[in-house]
C-alpha positions in Angstrom: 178.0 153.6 266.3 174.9 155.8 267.2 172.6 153.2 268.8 175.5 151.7 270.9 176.8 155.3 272.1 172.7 155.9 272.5 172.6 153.0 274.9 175.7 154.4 277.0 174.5 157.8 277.1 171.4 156.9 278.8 173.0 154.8 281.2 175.0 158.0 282.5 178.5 157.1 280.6 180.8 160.0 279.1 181.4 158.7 275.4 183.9 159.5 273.3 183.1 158.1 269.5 185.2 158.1 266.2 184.7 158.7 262.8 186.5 158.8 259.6 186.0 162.5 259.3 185.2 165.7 261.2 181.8 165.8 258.9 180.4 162.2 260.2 182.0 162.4 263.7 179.7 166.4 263.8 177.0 164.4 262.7 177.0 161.8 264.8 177.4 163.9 267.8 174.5 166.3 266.8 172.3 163.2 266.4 173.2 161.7 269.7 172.6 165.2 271.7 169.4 165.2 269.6 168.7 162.0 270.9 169.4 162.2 274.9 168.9 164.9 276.5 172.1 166.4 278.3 174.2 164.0 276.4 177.9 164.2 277.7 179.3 163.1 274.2 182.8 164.3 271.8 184.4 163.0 269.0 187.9 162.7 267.8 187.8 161.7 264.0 190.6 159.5 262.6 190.7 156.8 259.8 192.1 153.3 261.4 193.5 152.5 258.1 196.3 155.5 259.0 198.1 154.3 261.8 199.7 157.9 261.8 195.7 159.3 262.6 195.1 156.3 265.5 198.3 157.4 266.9 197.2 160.8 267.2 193.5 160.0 268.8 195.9 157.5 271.6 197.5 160.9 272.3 194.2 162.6 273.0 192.3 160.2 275.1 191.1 161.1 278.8 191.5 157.5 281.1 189.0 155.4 279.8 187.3 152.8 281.6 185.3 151.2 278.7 186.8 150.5 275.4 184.9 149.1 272.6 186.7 148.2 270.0 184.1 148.7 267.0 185.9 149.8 263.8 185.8 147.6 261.1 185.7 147.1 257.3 183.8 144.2 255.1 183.5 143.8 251.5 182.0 140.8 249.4 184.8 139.6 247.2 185.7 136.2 245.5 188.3 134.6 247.3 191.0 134.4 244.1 190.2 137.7 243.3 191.5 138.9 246.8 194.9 140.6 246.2 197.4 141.2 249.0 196.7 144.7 249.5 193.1 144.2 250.7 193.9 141.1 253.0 196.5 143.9 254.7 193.6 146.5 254.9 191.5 144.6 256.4 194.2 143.6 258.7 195.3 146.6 259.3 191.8 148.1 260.1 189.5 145.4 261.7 192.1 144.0 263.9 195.4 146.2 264.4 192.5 149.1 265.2 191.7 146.8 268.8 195.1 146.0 269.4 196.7 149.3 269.1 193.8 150.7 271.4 193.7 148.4 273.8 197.9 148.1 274.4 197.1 152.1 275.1 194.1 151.6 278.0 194.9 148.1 279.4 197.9 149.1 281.1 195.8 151.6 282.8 192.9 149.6 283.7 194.8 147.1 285.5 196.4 149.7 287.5 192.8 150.9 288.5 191.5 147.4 288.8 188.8 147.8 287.0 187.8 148.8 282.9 186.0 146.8 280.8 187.3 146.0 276.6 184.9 144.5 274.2 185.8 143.5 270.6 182.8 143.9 268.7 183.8 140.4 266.3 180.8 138.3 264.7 179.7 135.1 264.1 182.1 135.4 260.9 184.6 134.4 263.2 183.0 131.1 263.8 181.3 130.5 260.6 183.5 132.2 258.0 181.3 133.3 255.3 182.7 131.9 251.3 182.1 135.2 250.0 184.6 136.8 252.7 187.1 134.7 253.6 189.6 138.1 254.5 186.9 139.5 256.6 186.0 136.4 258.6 190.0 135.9 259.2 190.3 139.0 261.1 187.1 138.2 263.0 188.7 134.8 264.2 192.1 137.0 265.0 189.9 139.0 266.9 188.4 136.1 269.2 192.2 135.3 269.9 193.6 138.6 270.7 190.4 139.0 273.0 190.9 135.5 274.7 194.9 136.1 275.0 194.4 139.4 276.8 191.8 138.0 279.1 194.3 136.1 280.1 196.0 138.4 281.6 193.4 139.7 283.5 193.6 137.4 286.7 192.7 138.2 289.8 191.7 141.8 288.6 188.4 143.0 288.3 189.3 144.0 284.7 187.7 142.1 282.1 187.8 141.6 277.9 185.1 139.6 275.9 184.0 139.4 272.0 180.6 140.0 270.9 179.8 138.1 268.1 176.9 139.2 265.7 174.9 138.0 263.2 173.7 139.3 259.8 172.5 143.3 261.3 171.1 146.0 259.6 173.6 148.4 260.1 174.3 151.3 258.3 176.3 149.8 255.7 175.0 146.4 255.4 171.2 148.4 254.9 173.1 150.3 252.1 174.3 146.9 250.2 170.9 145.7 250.6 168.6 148.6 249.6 171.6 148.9 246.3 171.0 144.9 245.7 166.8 145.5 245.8 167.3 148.0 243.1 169.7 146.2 240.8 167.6 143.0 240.9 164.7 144.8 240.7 162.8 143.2 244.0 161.7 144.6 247.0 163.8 145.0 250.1 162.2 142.0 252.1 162.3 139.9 249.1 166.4 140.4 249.1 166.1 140.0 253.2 164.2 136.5 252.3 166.6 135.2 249.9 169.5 136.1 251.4 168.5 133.8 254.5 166.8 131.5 252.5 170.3 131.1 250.8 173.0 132.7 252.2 172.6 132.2 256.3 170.1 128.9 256.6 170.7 127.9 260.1 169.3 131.7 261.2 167.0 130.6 263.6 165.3 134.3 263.4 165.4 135.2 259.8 166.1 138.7 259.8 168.8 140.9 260.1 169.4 142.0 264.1 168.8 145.6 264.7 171.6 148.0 265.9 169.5 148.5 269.4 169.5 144.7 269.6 173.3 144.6 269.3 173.8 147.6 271.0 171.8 146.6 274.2 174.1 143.4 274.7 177.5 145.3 274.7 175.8 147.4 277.1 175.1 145.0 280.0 178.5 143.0 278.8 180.3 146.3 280.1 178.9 146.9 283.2 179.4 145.7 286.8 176.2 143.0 286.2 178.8 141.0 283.4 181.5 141.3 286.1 181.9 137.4 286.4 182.1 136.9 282.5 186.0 136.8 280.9 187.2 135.9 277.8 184.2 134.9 276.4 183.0 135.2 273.2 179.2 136.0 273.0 177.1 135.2 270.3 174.3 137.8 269.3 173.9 135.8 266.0 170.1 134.9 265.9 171.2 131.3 266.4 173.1 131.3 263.7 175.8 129.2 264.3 174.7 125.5 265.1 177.7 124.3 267.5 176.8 124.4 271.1 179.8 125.4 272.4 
């Protein structure tokens, strides 16, 4: 969240960024200010599993001409010992969170003829990973509700793509890595090595994308210079995923 709002904030955008709670979304805020001088950033905290709390940050938004729809949830689990409950939660959090947000803006942007929504997906999506088969189905539903409301973008210049990611160091997926170095007892490249060596083979790069690289693409995807790209869904996945289409 802090390197994509970076990248807006020096670009001159007004951000607005969520967080679970008041304490991260402070944090955040204090780091991005920090970070850019005369940062025009606020926050309005809510958890997107509540749809009670994202109804109450809809009734506090400004117009907004840029939605990224970034919230999202993932958890390595064996497919049979997925109960109901977490294929809901996911649900609920990775994709009603874009669908809810975007019904509220789209409206708005069409009227203006012009806004930009971009559903941060990954290449989950496309190749659905064995050891999260809940969390890659709400990345695929993701690429769908994108595509469909592209759709009803014509002759507007209003537009709505997916950006898909690879593996990335974020903040959570650093966390299951640096816990999985200690419990196995190797260092943290070692677990970066095997986990491509085994787990993503067709990575053309080998590494986990950083935040910034991520960050930089939904960037320039929401600005005027994308303007002629709809509906698309835009790999950032280190080559990844071996289709060419």
């Amino acid at each position: 969240m802090v390197s994509q709002s970076q990248r807006f904030l020096k670009e001159g955008a007004e951000v607005i960024i969520n967080g679970r709670t008041q304490k991260s979304l402070d944090e955040a805020i204090t780091e991005l200010r920090k970070a850019v001088a005369g940062a025009n950033v606020s926050g309005i905290a809510a958890d997107f599993s509540k749809v009670e709390e994202v109804n109450k940050l809809i009734s506090q938004l400004p117009p907004i001409d840029i939605l990224i729809n970034n919230a999202g949830i993932f958890e390595p689990k064996a497919f049979t010992d997925i109960p109901d409950e977490d294929w809901f939660r996911f649900l609920e959090v990775n994709v009603m969170s874009g669908v809810r947000l975007s019904r509220h803006v789209f409206p708005k942007m069409l009227e203006k003829n012009w806004g930009r929504i971009i559903f941060i997906s990954s290449e989950s999506a496309v190749f659905i990973p064995e050891e999260m088969i809940h969390y890659g189905m709400t990345k695929t539903a993701q690429l769908a509700i994108a595509r469909g409301l592209a759709q009803l973008t014509k002759d507007s210049n209003v537009t709505v793509n997916s950006i898909l990611p690879g593996p990335t160091r974020s903040k959570g997926v650093g966390t299951f890595i640096d816990d999985l170095a200690r419990t196995e007892n190797k260092s943290v490249d070692d677990v970066e090595k095997d986990f491509f060596t085994t787990m993503r083979p067709t990575s053309l790069i080998q590494r986990f994308a950083s935040v910034e690289e991520i960050a930089d693409t939904v960037v320039y995807f929401s600005s005027p210079l994308a303007a002629a790209t709809n509906g698309a869904s835009i790999r950032v996945d280190g080559g990844l995923i071996k289709s060419i289409l």
